[in-house]
N, C-alpha and C positions, 0 to 999 in steps of 0.2 A: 504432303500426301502422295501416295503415290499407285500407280493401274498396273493390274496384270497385264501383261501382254495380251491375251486374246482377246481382254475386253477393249482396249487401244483400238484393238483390229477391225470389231466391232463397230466403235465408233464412229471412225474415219475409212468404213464399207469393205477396203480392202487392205492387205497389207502391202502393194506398192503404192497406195496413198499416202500413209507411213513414212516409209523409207525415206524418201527427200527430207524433209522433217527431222528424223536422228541424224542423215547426215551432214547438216548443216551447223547441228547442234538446234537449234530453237526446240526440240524436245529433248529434256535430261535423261536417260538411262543408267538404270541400275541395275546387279543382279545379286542372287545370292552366294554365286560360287563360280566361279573359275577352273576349267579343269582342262589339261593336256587329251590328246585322242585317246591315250593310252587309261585316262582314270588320276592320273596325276594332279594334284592342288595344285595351280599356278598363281602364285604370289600377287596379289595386285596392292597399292597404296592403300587403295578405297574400290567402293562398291560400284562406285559409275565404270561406265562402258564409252569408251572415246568415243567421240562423231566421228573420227576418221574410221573406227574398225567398219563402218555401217556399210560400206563402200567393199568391201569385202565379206560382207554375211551370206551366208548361205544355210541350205535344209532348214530355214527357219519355221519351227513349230508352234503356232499359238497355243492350240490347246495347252498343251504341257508347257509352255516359258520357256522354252531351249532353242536354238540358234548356236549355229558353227562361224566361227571365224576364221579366215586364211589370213596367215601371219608370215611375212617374209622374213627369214631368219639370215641368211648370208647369200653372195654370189661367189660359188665355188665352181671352176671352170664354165666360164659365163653363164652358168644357168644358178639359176635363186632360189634355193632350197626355202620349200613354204613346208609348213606344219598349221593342222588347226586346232583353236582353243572355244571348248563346249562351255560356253554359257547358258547357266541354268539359272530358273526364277526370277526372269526378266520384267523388269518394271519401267512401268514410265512415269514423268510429271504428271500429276493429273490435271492441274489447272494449265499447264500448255496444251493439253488435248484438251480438254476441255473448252478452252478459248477459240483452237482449234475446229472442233466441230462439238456444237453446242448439246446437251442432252433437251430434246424437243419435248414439250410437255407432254403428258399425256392429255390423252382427250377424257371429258369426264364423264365419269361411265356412271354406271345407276348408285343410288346411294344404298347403302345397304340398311337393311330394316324393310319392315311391315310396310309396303303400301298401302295408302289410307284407302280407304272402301269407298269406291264408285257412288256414294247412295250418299255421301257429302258434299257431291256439287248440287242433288238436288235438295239437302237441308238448307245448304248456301241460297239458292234462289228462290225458297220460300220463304227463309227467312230475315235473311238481311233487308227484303223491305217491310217487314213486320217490325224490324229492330226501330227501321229510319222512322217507318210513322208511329207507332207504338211505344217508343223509348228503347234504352235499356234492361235486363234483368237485373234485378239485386244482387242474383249471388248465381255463382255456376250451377248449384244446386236447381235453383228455381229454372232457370236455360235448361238444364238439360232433363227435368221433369218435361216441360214444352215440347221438346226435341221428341221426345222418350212417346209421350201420347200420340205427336203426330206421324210420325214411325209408326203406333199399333194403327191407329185409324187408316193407312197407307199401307195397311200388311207388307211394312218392311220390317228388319230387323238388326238390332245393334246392340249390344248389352251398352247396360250402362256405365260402368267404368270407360268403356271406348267412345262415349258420348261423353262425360264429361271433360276426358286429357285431348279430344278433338275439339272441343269447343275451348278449352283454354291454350290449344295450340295454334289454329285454326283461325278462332274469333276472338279474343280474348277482350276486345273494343265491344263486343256483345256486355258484358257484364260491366256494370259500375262501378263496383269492389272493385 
């Protein structure tokens, strides 16, 4: 599998954290295309990008995948004729980045759904000691009649569909069924 570039970048905070890394080799690099300055296809084996080119990268742009490389072509009257080759759609390993700098969990954020209604912590502490000295209810129905009358008597209010699936999610050690 393998990481866009910016998200690599992402990862490991900056891209000279990076750098060291491809040019060692201990992270693989890939891309999708090869091209002279001029727009030219430059022929490669395969899709990897040396560790040696890394050492030579430049204008490297995450967002977009693209990075320059300076290529030493000959020394013609002692000076070394460089050209550079536009790599696009740069990838990396992703389990070497990854091994590298871990994805940290998220922290766990609220669950989604309905919050249960305030007004069953106080069913909870009138009634689980009615359940302990009293028994159990037969059946959810008969529990959440109980529930249902002391709600009216307590001018609270709950329908009772939402009193029954809280008492069988809730209590569900209330009923003997």
């Amino acid at each position: 599998m393998w990481m866009p570039l910016h998200e690599a970048v992402a990862r490991a905070g900056t891209l000279e954290a990076l750098l060291p890394h491809l040019s060692t080799g201990r992270i693989l690099a890939c891309a999708v295309g090869f091209y002279t300055s001029e727009g030219s296809p430059v022929q490669q084996k395969d899709r990897r990008i040396p560790a040696s080119w890394w050492g030579n990268a430049h204008d490297i742009d995450p967002p977009t995948g693209r990075a320059y490389f300076s290529m030493g072509l000959a020394a013609i009257d002692d000076k070394v004729v460089t050209y550079d080759i536009l790599v696009i759609g740069i990838k990396f390993e992703r389990a070497a980045v990854d091994a590298l700098w871990s994805v940290k969990p998220k922290a766990p954020g609220r669950k989604r759904g309905v919050k249960p209604s305030p007004i069953w912590q106080q069913i909870f502490r009138h009634f689980d000691p009615v359940v302990d000295c009293d028994g159990r209810f037969p059946s959810v129905y008969s529990a959440a009649s109980t529930v249902e009358a002391w709600l009216k008597k307590n001018n609270k209010n709950l329908s009772r569909s939402a009193i029954e699936r809280g008492i069988s999610k809730y209590r569900p050690d209330w009923i003997t069924a």
